[in-house]
C-alpha positions as CSV (number, residue, x, y, z in Angstrom):
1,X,-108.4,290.8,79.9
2,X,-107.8,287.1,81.6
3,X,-104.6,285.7,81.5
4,X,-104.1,284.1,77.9
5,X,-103.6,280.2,77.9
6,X,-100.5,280.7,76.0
7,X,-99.1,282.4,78.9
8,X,-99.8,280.3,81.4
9,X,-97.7,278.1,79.9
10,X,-94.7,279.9,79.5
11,X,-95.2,280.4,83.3
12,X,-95.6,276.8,83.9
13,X,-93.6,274.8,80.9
14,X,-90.4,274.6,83.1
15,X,-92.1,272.4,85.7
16,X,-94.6,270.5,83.6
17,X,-93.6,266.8,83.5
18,X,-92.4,265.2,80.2
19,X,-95.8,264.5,78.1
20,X,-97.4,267.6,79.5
21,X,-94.4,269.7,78.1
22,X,-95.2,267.6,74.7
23,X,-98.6,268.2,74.7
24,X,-97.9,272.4,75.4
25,X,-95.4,272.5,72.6
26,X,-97.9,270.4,70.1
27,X,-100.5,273.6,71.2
28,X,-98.1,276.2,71.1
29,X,-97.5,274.7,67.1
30,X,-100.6,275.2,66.0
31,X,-102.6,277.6,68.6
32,X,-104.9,277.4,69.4
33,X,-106.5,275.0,67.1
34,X,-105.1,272.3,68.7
35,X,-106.9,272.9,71.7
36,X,-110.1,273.0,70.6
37,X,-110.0,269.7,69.2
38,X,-111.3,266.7,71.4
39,X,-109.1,265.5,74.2
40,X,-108.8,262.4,71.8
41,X,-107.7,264.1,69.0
42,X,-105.5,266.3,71.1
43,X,-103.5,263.6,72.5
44,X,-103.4,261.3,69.3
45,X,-101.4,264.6,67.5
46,X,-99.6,265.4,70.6
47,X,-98.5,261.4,71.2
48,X,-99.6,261.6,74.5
49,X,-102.3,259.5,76.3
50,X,-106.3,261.5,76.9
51,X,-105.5,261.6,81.0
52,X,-102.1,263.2,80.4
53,X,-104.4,266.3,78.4
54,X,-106.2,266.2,81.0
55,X,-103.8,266.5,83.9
56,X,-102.2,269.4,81.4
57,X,-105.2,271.2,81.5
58,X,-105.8,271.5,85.2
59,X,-102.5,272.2,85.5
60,X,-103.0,275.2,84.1
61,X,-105.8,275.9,86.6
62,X,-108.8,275.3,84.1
63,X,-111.5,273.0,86.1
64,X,-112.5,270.8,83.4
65,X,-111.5,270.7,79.6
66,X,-114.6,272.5,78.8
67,X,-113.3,275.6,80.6
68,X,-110.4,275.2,78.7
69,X,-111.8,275.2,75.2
70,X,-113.8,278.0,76.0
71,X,-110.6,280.6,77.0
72,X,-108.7,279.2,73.8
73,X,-112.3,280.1,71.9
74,X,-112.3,283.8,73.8
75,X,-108.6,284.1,72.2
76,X,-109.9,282.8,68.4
77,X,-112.5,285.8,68.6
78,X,-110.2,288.1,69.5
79,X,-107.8,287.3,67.5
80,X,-110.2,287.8,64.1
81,X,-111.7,291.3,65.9
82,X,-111.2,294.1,63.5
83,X,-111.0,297.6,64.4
84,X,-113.8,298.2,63.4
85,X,-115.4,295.4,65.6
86,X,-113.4,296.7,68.7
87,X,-114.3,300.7,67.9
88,X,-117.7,299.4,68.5
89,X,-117.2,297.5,71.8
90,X,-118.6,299.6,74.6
91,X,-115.8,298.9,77.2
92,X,-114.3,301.4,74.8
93,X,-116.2,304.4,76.7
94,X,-116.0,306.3,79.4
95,X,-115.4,303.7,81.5
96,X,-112.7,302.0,80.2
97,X,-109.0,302.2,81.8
98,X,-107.0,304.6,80.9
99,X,-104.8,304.1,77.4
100,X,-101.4,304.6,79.5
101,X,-102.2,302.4,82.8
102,X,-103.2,299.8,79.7
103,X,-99.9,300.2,77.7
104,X,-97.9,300.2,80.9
105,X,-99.1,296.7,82.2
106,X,-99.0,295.5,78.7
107,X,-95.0,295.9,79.5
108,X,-95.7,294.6,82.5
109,X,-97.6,291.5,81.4
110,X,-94.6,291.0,78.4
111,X,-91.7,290.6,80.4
112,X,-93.8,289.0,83.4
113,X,-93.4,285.7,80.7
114,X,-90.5,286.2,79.1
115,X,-87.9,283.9,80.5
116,X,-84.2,285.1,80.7
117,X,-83.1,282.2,79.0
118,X,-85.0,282.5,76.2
119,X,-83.4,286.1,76.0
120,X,-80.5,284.9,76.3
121,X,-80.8,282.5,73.6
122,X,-81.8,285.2,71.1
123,X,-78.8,287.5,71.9
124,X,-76.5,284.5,71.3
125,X,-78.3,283.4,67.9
126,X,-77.8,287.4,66.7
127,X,-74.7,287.0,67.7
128,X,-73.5,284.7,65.2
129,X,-72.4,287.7,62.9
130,X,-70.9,284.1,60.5
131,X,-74.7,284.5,59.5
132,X,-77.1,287.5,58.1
133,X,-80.0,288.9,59.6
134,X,-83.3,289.5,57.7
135,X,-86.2,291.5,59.1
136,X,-89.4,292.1,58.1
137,X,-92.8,293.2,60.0
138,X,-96.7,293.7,58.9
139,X,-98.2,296.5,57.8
140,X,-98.4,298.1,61.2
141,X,-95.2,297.0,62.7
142,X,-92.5,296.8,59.7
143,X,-91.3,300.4,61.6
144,X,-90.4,298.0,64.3
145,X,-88.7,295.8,61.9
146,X,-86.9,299.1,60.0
147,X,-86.5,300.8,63.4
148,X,-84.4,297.2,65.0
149,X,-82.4,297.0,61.4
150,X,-81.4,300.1,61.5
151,X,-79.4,299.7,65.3
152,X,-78.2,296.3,64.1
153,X,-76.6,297.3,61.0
154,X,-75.0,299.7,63.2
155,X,-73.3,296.8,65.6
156,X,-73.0,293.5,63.0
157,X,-72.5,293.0,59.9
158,X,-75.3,291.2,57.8
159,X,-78.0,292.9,58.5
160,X,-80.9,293.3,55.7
161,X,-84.6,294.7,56.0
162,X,-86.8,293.2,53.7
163,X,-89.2,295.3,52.0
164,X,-91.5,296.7,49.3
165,X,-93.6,293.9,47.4
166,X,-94.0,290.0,48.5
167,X,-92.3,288.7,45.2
168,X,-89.0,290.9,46.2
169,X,-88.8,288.9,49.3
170,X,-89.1,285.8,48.0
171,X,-86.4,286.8,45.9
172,X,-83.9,287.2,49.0
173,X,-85.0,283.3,49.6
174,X,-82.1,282.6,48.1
175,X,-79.9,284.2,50.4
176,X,-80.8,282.6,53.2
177,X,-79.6,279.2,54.3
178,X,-78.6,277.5,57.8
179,X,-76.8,279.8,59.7
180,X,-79.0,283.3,59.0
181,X,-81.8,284.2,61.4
182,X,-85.0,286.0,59.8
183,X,-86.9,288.5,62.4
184,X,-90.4,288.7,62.0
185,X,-93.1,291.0,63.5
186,X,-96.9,289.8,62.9
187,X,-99.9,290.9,65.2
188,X,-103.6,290.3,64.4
189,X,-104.8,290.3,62.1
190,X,-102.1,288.4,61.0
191,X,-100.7,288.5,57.3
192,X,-100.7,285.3,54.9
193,X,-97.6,286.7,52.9
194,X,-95.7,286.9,56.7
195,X,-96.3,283.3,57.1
196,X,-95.4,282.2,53.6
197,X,-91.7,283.8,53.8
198,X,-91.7,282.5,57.4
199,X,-92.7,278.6,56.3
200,X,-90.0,279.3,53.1
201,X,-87.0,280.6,55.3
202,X,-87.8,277.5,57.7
203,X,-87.6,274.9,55.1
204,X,-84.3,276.4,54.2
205,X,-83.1,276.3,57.4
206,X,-83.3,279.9,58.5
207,X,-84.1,280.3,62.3
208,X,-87.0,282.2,62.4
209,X,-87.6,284.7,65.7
210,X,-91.1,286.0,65.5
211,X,-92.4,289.1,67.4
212,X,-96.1,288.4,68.0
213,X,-99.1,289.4,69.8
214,X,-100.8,287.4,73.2
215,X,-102.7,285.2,71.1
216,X,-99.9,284.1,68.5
217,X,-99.4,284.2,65.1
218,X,-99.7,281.4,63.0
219,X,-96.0,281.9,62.1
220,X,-95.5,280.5,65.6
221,X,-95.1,276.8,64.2
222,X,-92.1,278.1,61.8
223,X,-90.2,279.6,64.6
224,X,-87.4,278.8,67.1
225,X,-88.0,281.7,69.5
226,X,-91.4,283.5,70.0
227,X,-91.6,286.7,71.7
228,X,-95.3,287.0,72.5
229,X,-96.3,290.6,73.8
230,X,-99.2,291.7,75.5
231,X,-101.2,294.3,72.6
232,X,-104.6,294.9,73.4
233,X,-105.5,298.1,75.1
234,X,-108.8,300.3,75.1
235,X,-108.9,301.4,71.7
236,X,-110.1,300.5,68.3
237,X,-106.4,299.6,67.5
238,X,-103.4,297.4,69.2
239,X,-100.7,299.3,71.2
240,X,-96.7,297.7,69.5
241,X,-95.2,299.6,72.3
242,X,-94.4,296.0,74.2
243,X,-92.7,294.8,70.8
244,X,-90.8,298.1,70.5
245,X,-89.1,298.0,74.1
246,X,-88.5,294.7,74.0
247,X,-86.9,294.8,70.2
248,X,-84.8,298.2,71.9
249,X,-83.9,295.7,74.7
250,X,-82.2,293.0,72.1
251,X,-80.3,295.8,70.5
252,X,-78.7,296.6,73.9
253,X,-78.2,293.4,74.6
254,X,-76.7,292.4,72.0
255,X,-74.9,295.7,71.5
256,X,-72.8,294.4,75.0
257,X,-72.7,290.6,73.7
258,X,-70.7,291.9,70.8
259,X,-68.7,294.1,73.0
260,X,-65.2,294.7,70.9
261,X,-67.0,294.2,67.1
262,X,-69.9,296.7,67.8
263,X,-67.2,299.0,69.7
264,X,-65.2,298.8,66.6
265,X,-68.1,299.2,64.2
266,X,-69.0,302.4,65.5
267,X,-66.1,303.9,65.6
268,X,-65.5,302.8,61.6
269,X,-68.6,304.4,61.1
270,X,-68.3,307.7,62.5
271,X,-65.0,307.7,60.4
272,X,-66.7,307.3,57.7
273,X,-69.2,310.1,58.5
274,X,-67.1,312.6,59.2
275,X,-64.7,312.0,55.8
């Protein structure tokens, strides 16, 4: 598949001048909608002038702003394709790339655009062990979620998977305030209660880290950090196995950022095991 446009600009965002950044965050909020408004309404929202969409757009190496809305209208069809829809395409036949040499540059293609300080940033955020971790995923990648809360309960304090029906999360609302981070997986097609608990946990202050898919969940606009992974591969359903390594990747990360505490932890804990 082509290089998604919210990839290019994580490539690019670093170098982009002042009102091009502001216009690629504004999109980023609210992708890709806000793209495939006019270039008047674009800049209007983004507070930017029509040229300075424009000079945005070829920067990212469309030709014209037509080329542009037609990428960002590729991604809103694949973003509402089923698996039904996608068992059904016929690059899923013979022909099609191996499932393996698809996963693999899905890795590839997820760490090509994640930045080190962005990394970074996450690690020091779950750091904070002052503040509790919540995590939750969708109904194909809460074992993610469960699988990451697991390892962090484990190294810090805090840590709490949310689960079972929406109106028990909601509950735990009430838990969460200003310093407490809420991790949330969502890949298309992406989940309406997800976004609810994201929006809630935001206007409480929570800092929301979202684990999403190439063409971004709508939980996006809610969240501090985005980790967007490549997904698609040739079969009726979406490959999580960029998610997973990168969610293994915090652990150890963060495992070493808390160095003497998760050191400590673990040794408490296998106390306790063997009592």
């Amino acid at each position: 598949m082509n290089i998604g446009v919210a990839e290019l600009i994580a490539e690019r965002i670093d170098s982009l001048p002042a009102g091009e950044r502001r216009a690629a965050q504004v999109l980023i909020a609210n992708y890709p909608v806000t793209g495939l408004k006019t270039v008047a309404e674009f800049s209007a929202q983004a507070g930017v002038s029509p040229p300075t969409i424009l000079r945005f757009v070829a920067r990212l190496g469309f030709h014209n702003y037509a080329d542009f809305q037609a990428r960002l209208q590729d991604e809103l069809a694949a973003q509402l394709q089923s698996p039904l829809s996608r068992a059904t395409q016929p690059n899923l036949g013979a022909k099609a790339p191996p499932f393996l040499s698809a996963a693999i540059q899905n890795l590839h293609e997820t760490y090509r655009h994640l930045s080190e300080a962005q990394l970074t940033a996450i690690v020091r955020t779950l750091s904070n062990t002052k503040g509790k971790v919540f995590l939750i995923g969708g109904r194909f990648t809460d074992p993610i979620a469960a699988y990451m809360a697991a390892h962090m309960a484990i190294i810090r304090p805090g840590v709490l998977r949310l689960s079972g029906q929406e109106s028990n999360w909601r509950d735990r609302l009430l838990d969460m305030g200003k310093s407490d981070v809420v991790i949330i997986f969502d890949i298309r097609r992406y989940q309406d209660s997800l976004l609810r608990l994201a929006e809630a946990a935001h206007k409480r202050g929570s800092q929301v880290v979202l684990f999403t898919d190439q063409w971004l969940s709508p939980i996006t606009r809610f969240s501090r950090h985005v980790i967007a992974g490549r997904t698609a591969v040739p079969s009726a359903w979406d490959s999580s196995a960029s998610l997973f390594v990168v969610a293994e990747m915090l652990i150890a990360e963060l495992t070493r950022a808390l160095d003497d505490e998760s050191a400590h932890r673990i040794r408490e804990m296998e106390k306790l095991r063997g009592s």
